[in-house]
C-alpha positions as CSV (number, residue, x, y, z in Angstrom):
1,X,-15.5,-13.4,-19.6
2,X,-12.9,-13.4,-17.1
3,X,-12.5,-11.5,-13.9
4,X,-9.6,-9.3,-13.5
5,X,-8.5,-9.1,-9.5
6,X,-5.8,-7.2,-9.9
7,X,-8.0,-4.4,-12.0
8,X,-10.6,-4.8,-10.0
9,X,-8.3,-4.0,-6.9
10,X,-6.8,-1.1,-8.7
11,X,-10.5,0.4,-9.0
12,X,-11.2,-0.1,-5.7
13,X,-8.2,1.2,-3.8
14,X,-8.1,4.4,-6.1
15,X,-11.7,4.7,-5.7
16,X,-11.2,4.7,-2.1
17,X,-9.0,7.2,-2.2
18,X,-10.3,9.5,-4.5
19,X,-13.4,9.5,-1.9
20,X,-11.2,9.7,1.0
21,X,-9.5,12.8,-0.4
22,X,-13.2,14.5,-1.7
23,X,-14.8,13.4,1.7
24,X,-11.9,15.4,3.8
25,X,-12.3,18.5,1.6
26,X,-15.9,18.8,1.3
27,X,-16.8,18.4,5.0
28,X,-14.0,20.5,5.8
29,X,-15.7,23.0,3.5
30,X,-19.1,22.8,4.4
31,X,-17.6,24.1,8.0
32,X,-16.3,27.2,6.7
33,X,-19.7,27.7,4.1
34,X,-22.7,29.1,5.7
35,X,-24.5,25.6,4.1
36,X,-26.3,24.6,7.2
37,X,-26.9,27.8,9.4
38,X,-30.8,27.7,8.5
39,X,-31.5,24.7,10.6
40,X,-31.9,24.6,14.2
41,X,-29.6,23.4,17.0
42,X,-29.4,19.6,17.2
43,X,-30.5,18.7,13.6
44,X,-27.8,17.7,12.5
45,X,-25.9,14.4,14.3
46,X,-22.4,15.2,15.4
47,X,-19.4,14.9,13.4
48,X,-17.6,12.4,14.5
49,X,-14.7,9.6,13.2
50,X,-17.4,6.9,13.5
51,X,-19.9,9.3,11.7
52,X,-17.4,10.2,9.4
53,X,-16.5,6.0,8.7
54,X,-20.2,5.3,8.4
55,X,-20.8,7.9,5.7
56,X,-17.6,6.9,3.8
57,X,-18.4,3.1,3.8
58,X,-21.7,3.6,2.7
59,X,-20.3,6.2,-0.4
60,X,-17.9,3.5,-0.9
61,X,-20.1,0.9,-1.5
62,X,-22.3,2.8,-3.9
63,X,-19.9,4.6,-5.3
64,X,-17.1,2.6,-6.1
65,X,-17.9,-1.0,-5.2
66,X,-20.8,-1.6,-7.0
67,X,-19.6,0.3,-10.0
68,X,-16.8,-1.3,-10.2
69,X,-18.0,-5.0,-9.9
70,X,-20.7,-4.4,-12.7
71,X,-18.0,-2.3,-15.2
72,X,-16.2,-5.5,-14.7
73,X,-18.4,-8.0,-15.5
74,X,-19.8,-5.6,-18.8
75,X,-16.9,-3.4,-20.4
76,X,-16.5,-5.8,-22.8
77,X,-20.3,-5.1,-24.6
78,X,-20.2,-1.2,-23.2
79,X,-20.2,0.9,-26.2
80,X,-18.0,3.5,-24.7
81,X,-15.3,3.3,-22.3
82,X,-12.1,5.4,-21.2
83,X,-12.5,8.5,-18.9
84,X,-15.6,10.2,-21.0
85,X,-17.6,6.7,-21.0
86,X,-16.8,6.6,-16.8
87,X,-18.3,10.4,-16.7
88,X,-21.2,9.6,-18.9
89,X,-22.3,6.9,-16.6
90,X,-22.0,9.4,-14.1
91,X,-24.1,11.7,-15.5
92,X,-26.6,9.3,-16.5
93,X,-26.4,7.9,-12.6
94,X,-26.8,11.7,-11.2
95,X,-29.7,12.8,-13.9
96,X,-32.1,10.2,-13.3
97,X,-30.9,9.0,-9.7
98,X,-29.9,12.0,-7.6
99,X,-31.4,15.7,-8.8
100,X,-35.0,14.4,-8.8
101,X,-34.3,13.4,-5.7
102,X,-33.5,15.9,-4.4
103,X,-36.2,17.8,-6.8
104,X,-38.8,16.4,-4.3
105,X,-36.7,17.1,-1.5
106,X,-36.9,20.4,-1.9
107,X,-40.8,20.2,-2.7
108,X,-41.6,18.1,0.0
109,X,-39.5,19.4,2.6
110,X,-38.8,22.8,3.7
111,X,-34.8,22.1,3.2
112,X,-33.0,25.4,2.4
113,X,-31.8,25.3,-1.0
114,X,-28.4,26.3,-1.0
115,X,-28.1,23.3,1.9
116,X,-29.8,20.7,-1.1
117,X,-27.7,22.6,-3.8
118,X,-24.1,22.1,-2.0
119,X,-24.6,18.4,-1.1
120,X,-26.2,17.9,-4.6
121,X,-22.9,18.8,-5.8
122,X,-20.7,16.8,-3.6
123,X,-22.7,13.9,-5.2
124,X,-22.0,14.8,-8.5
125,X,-18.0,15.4,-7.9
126,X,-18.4,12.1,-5.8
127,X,-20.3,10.2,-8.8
128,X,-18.3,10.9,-11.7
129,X,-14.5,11.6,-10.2
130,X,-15.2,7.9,-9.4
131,X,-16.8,6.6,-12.3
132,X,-14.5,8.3,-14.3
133,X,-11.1,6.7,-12.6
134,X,-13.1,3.1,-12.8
135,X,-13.6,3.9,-16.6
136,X,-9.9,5.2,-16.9
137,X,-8.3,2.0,-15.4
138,X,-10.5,-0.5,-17.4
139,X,-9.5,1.1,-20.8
140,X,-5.9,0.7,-20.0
């Protein structure tokens, strides 16, 4: 099995992208939605560029990188592939990884729903918009 670079690189940078463009949109929405109004002053740590970099690098890497390098090294025995294969995975990542999470979150924590609710969706636009371009560009 051979390593595609240029594929790889493909994934990466439109990975990158399509979680630069859904990062921008969904912190600039949660400014205008009343998401985070329950919690008191100075709970939250300050939006900044370097907060904004940490948070992106970290999505990144999970995200994108990671999916990417194991897609690569298995889409040739991966039953499925193509855009519904890359937002199967996704689903698959988000069912069993993410909402019971934040399941006992919201048990364990007094966290105001609609707060856990909106960034549990960000996840799951983040999760399969990216899985689903990594599946897209390996079935070409």
């Amino acid at each position: 099995m051979i390593l595609s670079f240029e594929l790889t690189t493909y994934c990466l940078i439109s990975g990158a992208i399509y979680l630069l463009i859904v990062d921008l949109v969904w912190n600039r929405l949660e400014s205008f939605l009343p998401t985070s109004g329950d919690f008191p002053p100075g709970f939250f740590e300050q939006k900044s560029l370097s907060w904004f970099a940490s948070c992106f690098i970290v999505e990144f890497i999970f995200l994108v990188l990671m999916p990417t390098a194991i897609y690569d090294r298995f889409y040739m025995v991966i039953p499925f592939s193509g855009i519904r294969g890359g937002v199967s995975v996704g689903l698959f990542l988000f069912m069993f990884g993410v909402a019971p999470f934040a399941i006992l979150l919201l048990f364990r924590m007094k966290l105001p729903a609609v707060y856990v609710l909106y960034q549990v969706l960000g996840m799951l636009i983040r999760i399969i918009g990216a899985l689903a371009i990594i599946g897209y560009l390996y079935s070409l």
